[in-house]
C-alpha positions as CSV (number, residue, x, y, z in Angstrom):
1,X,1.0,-147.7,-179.1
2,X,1.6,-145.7,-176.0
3,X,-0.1,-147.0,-172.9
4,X,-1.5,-144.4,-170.2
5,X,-2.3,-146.1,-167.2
6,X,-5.1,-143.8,-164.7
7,X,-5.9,-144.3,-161.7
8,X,-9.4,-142.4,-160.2
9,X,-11.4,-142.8,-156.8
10,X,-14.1,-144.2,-157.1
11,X,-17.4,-143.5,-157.6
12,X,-18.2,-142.5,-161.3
13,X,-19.1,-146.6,-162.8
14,X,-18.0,-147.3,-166.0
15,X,-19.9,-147.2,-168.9
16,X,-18.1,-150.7,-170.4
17,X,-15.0,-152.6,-169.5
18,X,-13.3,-151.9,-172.8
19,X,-14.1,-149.2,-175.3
20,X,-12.4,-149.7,-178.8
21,X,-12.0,-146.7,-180.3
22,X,-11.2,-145.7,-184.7
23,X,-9.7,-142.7,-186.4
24,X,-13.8,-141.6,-186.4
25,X,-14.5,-141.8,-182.9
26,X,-11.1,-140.1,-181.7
27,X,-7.8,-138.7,-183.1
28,X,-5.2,-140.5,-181.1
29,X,-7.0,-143.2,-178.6
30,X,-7.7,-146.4,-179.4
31,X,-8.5,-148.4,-176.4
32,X,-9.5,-147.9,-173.1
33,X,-9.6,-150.7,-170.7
34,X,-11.7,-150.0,-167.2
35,X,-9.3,-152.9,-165.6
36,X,-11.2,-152.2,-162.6
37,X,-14.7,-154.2,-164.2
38,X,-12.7,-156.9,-165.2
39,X,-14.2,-159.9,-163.7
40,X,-13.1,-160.9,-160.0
41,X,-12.0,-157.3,-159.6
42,X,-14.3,-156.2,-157.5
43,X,-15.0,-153.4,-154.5
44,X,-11.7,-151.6,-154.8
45,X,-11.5,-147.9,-153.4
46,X,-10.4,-147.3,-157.1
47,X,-11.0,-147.4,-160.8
48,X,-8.2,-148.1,-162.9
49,X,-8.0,-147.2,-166.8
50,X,-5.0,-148.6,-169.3
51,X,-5.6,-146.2,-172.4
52,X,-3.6,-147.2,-175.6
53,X,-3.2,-144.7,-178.8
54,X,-2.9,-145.7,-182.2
55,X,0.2,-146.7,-183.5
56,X,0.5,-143.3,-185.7
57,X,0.5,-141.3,-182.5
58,X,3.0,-143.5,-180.5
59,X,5.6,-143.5,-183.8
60,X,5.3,-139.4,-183.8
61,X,6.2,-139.8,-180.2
62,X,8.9,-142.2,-180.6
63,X,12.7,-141.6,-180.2
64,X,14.3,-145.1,-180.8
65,X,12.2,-146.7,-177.7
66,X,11.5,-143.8,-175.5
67,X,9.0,-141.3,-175.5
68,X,10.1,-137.6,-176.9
69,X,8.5,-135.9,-174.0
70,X,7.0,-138.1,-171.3
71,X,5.3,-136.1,-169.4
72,X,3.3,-134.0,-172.7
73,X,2.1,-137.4,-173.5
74,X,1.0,-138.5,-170.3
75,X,-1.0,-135.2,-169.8
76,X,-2.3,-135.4,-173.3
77,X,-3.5,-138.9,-173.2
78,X,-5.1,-138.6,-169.9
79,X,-6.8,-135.6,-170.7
80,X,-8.1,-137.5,-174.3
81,X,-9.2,-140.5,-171.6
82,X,-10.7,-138.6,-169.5
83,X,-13.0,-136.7,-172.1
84,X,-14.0,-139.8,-173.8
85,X,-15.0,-141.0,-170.4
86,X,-17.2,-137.8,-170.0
87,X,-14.9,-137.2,-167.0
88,X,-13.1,-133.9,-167.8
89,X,-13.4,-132.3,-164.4
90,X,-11.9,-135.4,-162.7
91,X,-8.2,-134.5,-164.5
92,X,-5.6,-133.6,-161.7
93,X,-5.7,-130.2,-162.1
94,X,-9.4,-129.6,-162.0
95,X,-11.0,-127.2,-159.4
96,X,-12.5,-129.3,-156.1
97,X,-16.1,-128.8,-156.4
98,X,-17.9,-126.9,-153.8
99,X,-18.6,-129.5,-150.9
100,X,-16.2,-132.0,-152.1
101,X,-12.8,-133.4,-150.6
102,X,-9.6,-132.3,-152.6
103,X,-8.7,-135.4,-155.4
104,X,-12.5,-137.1,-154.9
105,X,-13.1,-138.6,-158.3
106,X,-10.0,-137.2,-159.5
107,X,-7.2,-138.7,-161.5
108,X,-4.8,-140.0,-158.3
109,X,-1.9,-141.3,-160.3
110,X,-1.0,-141.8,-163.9
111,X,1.7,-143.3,-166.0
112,X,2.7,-143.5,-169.4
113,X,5.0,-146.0,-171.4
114,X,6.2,-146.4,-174.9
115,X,5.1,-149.7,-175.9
116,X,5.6,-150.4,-179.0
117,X,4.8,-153.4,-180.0
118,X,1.4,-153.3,-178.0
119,X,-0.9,-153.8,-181.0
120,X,-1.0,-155.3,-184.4
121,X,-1.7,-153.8,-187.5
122,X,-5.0,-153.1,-188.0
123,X,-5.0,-155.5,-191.3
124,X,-3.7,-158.0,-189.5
125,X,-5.6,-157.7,-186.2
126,X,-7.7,-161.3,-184.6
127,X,-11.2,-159.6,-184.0
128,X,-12.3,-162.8,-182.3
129,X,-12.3,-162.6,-178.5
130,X,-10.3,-166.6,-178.4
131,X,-8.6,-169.0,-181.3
132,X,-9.6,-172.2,-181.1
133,X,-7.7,-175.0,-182.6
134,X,-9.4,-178.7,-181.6
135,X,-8.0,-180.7,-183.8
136,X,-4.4,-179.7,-182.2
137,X,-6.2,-179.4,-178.7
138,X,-5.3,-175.7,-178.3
139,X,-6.2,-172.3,-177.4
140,X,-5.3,-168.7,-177.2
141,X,-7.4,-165.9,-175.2
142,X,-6.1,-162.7,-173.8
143,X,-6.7,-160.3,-171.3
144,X,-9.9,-158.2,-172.7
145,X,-8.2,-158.5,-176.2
């Protein structure tokens, strides 16, 4: 998938930590991750989203393992976040609001990367939140997976 990573000021809460998304609920986006609600992350000046898209959108925007246009990816998947979030005038480029300081509740920084090898099919996707094996004595859990 690609990976859009958001950074916002504070002071919109987030509706869940993590928001799993299907071809009904958006075109391209199919997680977002409020990192900033994970547990023991708490009281920071700012929220931080990781946003993945499907694996259909990141192979259109593939060329070998870099993006085809960077920067029209980032603005596209942050603007797709940011709706979902109900937080369309936060985007970087959104007028201040009368009274308000220039970049309050805005987008303050965001990044995007080709990862692609982020998720697993969707056939083949674990939708338990932890494996556990005790008869070997093992586990596997992952970070809001």
């Amino acid at each position: 998938s690609a990976a859009a990573t958001s950074t916002s000021s504070s002071g919109v809460s987030a509706a869940a930590a993590v928001q799993r998304l299907g071809a009904q609920d958006h075109a391209f986006v199919r997680l977002i991750v409020n990192d900033s609600a994970k547990p023991g992350r708490t009281g920071g000046p700012h929220d931080l989203y990781v946003v993945h898209s499907s694996a259909e959108y990141a192979t259109a925007h593939l060329v070998g393992e870099a993006l085809d246009d960077e920067e029209a990816v980032r603005a596209e998947m942050v603007a797709a976040a940011l709706a979902i979030l109900g937080r369309v005038a936060d985007a970087p480029d959104a007028p201040d609001a009368p009274g308000s300081t220039p970049a309050s509740g805005r987008v303050l920084h965001a990044s995007v990367m080709a990862w692609d090898h982020a998720q697993p099919s969707t056939e083949s996707r674990v939708e338990a939140p932890y494996l556990i094996d005790t008869a070997r004595r093992a586990g596997v859990v992952g970070d809001f997976f």
